[in-house]
C-alpha positions in Angstrom: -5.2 -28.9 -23.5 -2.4 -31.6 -24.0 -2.4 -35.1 -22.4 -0.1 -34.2 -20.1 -2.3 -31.8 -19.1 -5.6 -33.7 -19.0 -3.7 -36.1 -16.7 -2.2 -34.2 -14.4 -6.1 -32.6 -13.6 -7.5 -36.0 -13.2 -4.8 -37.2 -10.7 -5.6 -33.3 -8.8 -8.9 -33.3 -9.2 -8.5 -36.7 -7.1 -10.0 -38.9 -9.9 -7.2 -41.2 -9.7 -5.8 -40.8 -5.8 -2.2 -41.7 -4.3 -1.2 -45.0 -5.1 -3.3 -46.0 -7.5 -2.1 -47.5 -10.7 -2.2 -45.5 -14.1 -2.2 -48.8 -16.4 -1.5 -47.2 -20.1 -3.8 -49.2 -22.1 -6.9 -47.9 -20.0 -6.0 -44.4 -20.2 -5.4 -44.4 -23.4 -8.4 -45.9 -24.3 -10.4 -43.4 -21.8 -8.6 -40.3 -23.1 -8.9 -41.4 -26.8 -5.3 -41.5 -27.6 -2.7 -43.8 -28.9 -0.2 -45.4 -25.9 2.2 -43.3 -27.1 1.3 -40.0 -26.1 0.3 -41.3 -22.5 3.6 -43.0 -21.3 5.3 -39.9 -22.8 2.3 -38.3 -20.5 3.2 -40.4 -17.7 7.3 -39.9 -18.4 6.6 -35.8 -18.0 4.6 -36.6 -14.5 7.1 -38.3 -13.4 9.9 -35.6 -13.6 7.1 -33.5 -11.7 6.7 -36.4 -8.9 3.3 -36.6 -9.7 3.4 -40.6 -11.2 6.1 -43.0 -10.2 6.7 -45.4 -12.2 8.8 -48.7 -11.7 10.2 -51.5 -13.9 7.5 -54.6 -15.2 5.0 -52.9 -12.6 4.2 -50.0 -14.8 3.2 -46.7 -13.0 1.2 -45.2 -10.3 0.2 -42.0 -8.5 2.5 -41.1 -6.0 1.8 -41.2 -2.4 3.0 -38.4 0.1 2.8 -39.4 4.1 1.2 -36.7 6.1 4.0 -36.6 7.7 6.4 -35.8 5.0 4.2 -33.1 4.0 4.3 -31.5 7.3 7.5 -31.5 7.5 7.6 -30.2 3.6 5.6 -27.1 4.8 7.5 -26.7 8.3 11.2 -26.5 6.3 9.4 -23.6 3.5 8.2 -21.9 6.8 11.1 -21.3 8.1 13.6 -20.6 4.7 11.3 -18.9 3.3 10.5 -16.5 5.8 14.4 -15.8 6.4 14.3 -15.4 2.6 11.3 -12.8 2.7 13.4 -11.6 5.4 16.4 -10.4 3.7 14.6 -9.4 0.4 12.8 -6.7 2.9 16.2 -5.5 3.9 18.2 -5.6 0.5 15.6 -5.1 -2.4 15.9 -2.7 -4.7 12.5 -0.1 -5.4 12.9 -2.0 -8.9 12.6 -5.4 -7.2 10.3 -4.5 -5.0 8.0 -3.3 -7.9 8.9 -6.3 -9.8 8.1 -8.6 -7.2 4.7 -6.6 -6.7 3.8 -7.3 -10.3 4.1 -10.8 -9.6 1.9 -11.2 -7.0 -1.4 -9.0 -8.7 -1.0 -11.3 -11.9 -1.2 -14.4 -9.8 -4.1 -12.7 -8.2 -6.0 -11.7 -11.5 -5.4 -15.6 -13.2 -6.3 -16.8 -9.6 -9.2 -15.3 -10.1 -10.3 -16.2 -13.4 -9.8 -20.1 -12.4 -6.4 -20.1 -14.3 -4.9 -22.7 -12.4 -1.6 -23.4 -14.7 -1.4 -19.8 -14.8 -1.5 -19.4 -10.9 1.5 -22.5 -10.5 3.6 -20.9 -12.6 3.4 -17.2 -11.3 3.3 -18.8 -7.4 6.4 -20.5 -8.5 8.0 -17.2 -10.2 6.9 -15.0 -6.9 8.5 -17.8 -4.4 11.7 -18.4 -6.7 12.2 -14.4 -7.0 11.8 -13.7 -3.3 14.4 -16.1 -2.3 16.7 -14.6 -5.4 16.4 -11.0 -3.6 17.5 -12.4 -0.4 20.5 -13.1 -2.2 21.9 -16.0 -0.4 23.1 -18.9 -2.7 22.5 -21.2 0.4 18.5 -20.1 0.8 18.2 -20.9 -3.1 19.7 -24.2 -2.9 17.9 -25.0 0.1 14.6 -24.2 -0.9 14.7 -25.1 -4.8 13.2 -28.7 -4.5 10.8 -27.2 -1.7 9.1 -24.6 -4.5 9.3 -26.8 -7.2 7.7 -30.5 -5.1 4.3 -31.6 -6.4 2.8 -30.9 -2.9 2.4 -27.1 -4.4 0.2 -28.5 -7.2 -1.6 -30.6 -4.4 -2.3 -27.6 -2.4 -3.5 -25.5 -5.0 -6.2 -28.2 -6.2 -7.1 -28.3 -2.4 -8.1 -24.4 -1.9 -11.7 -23.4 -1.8 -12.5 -20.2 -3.0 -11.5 -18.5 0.5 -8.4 -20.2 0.8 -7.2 -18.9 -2.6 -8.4 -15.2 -1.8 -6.0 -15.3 1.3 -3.0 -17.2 -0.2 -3.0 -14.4 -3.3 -3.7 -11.7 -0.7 -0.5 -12.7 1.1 1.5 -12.8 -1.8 0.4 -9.0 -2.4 0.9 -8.1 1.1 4.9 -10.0 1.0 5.5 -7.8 -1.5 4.4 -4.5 0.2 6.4 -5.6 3.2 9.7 -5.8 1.0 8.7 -2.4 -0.5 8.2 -0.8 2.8 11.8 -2.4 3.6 10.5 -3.8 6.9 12.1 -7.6 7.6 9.6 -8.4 10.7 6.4 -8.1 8.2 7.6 -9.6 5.1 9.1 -12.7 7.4 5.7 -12.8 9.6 3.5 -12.8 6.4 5.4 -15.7 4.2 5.2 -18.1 7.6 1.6 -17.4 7.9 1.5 -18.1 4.1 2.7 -21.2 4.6 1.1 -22.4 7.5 -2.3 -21.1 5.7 -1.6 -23.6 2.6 -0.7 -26.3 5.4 -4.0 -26.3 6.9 -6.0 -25.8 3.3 -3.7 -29.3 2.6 -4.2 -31.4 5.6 -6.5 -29.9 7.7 -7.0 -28.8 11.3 -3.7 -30.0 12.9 -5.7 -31.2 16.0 -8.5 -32.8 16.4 -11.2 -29.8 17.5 -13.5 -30.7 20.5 -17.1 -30.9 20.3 -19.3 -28.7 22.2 
């Protein structure tokens, strides 16, 4: 694996956690690397929103607010699921099959632990679905939505069960636009969502004791 890549698992793997400071000397020294190849490490993380860094304070791990990433999860809830929506009704049996495809490859690297793999794929599924809905506003509106670090967040988060049902909808989206049926595809992608909501920050109220 690169650098990039070795960095990015430590900051998802929660070695280094939101807001703490990624001085260059130190990883360099702990990765066994020149400074170059980790500040152009820490450059590429950036573009990802993984790392911010700032003028003569060097960089550090982004930090998300709960309540931005509710609200992150809330907007793809809704635009995607109009999105699944109008791929059910306007998909071609080539698209539909396409889209299928998708989802059992994210499946089979999903499980085999092939986390890169599964971003990718996810991100190819998500980007394709809203493409079939065909609306130029849906694309634009979600495209910063697919593509936010919270997606690489969530994924670290999943257990085993929570990955099984994330893949499982994606297979299940994609029967919904083959059968051509709006309601399903548009019920499934909310509950999607919502899924990797909970798998991210937990129960969304406290749950009594009995």
């Amino acid at each position: 694996m690169s650098i990039v890549d070795d960095l990015r698992n430590l900051i998802l793997d929660g070695h280094y956690t939101p807001g703490d400071r990624l001085g260059e000397v130190e990883l360099a020294e702990s990765l066994g690397v020149s400074r170059t190849p980790v500040r152009e490490a820490l450059r590429r993380l950036q573009s990802e929103g993984l790392v911010e860094i700032v003028a003569n304070r060097g960089a550090r791990v982004v930090e998300y607010p709960a309540e931005d990433l509710e609200t992150v999860f809330e907007l793809r809830a809704r635009i995607e699921g109009l999105a699944a929506r109008q791929a059910a009704a306007t998909a071609s049996i080539e698209e539909a099959d396409r889209l299928h495809e998708v989802a059992v490859a994210v499946k089979e690297h999903a499980e085999r632990d092939e986390l890169d793999l599964v971003y990718r794929l996810n991100a190819e599924f998500h980007q394709g679905l809203v493409r079939l809905g065909g609306s130029t506003v849906l694309a634009q509106s979600i495209s910063s939505l697919i593509h936010s670090p919270v997606l690489l967040r969530t994924y670290s988060s999943f257990d085993a069960e929570a990955m099984r049902r994330s893949v499982n909808h994606h297979i299940e989206v994609a029967a919904a636009v083959r059968a051509g049926d709006p309601d399903w595809a548009e019920a499934v992608m909310r509950a999607h969502l919502f899924s990797a909501r909970a798998s991210l920050l937990g129960p969304r109220k406290p749950r009594k004791q009995t």
